[in-house]
VMD Tcl script that draws the C-alpha trace (Angstrom):
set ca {
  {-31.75 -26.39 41.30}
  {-30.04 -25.72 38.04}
  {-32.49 -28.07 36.23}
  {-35.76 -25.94 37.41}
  {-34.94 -23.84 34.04}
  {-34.89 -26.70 32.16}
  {-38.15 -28.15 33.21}
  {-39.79 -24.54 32.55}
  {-38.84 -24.47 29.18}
  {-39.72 -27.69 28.59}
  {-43.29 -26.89 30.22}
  {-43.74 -23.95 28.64}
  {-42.70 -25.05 25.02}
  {-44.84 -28.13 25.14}
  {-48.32 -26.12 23.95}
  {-46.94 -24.17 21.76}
  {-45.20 -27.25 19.90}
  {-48.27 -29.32 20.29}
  {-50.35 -26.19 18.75}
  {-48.45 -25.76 16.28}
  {-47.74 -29.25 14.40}
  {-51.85 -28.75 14.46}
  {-51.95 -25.40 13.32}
  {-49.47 -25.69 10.45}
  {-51.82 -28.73 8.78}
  {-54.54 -26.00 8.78}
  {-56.41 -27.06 11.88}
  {-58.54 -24.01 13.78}
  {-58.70 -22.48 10.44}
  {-62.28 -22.58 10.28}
  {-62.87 -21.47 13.85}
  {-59.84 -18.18 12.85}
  {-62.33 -17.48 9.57}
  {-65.30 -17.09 11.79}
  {-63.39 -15.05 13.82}
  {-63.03 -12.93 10.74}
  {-59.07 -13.47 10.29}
  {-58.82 -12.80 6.99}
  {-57.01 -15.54 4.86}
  {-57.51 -17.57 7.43}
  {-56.20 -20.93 5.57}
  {-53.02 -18.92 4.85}
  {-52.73 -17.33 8.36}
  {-53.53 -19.90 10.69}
  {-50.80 -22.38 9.52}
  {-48.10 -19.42 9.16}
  {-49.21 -18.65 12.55}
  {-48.88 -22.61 13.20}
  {-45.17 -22.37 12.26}
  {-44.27 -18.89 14.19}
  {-45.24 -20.82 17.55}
  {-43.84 -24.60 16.37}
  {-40.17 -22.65 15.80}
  {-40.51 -20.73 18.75}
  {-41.51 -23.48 20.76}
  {-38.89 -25.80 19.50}
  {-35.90 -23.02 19.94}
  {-37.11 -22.84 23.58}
  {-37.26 -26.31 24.39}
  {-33.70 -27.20 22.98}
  {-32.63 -23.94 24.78}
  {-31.52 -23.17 20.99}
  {-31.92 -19.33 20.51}
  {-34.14 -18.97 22.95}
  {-34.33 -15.19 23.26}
  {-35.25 -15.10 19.56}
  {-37.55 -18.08 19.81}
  {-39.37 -16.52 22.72}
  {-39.85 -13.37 20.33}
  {-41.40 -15.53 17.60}
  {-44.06 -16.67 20.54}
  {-44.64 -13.05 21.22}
  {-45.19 -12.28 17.42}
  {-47.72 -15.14 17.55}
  {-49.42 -14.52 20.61}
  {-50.63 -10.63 20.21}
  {-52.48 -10.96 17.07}
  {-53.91 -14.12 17.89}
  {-55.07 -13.16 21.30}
  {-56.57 -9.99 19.78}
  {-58.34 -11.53 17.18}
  {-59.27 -14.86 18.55}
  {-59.94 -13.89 22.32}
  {-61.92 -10.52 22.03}
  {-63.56 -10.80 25.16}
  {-64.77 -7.13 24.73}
  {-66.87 -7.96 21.95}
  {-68.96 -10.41 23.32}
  {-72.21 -10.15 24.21}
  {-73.37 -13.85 25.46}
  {-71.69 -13.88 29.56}
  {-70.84 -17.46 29.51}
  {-68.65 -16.70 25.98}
  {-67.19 -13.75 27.18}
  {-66.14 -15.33 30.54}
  {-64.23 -18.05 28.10}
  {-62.74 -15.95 26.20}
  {-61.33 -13.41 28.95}
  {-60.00 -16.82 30.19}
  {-58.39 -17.56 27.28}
  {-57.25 -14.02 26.50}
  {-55.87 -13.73 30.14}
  {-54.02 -16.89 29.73}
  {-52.30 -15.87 26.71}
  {-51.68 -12.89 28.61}
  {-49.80 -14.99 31.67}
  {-47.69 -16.89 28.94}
  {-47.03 -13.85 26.97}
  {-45.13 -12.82 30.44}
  {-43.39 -15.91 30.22}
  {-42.73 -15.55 26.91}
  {-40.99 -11.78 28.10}
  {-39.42 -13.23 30.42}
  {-37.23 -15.27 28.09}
  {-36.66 -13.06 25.88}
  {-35.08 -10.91 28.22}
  {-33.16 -13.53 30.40}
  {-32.53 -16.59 28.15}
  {-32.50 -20.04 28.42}
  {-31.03 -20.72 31.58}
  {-28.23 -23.96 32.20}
  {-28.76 -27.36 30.18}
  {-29.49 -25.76 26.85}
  {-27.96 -25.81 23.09}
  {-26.80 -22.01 23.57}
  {-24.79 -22.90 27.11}
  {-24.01 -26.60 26.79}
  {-21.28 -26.08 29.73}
  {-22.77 -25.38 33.52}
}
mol new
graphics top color blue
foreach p $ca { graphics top sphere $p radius 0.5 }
foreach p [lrange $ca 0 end-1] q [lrange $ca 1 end] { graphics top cylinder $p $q radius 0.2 }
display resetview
């Protein structure tokens, strides 16, 4: 059973490094501008690299606890900006975007939960179990 928090991390990296290698090449920018992020060509790709380095130290098991704090720094602002389901006035839209903001939500739990515990057996940090 030592392998379960292996395959976790590995899950639970796998958006967030797939995200990001789009992010950082500038992808979602438009849909962050219309958002209203400001500077959102700058912002979307920094944001882009806050989850790919986050998500990579988590799936090596390579500084996770600080790697799980980058994912935290990158999902607040992004699920407060991009998911304001309070603002939305069309109920299909704000149904998809409460999803989305409560899914960010669930992973930003994960995301705690890491921080706080680590990375578990079979990582960089522990190579020894």
């Amino acid at each position: 059973m030592k392998i379960v928090p292996l395959l976790g991390r590995i899950l639970f990296a796998l958006i967030f490094v797939m995200s990001g290698l789009n992010h950082v090449m500038g992808a979602g920018a438009d849909y962050a501008a219309a958002a209203g992020v400001p500077a959102a060509r700058i912002m979307v790709p920094f944001a882009g690299l806050l989850a790919l380095l986050g998500g990579f130290s988590i799936l090596l098991g390579y500084k996770v606890k600080y790697g799980a704090w980058l994912i935290v720094i990158f999902l607040v602002p992004v699920s407060i900006a991009l998911h304001n389901f309070w603002s939305v006035t069309d109920p299909m839209q704000k149904q998809m975007q409460m999803a989305m903001f409560m899914k960010n939500v669930a992973i930003l739990g994960g995301a705690l939960l890491l921080a706080y515990f680590g990375p578990g057996p079979y990582s960089l940090d522990k190579p020894k179990v």
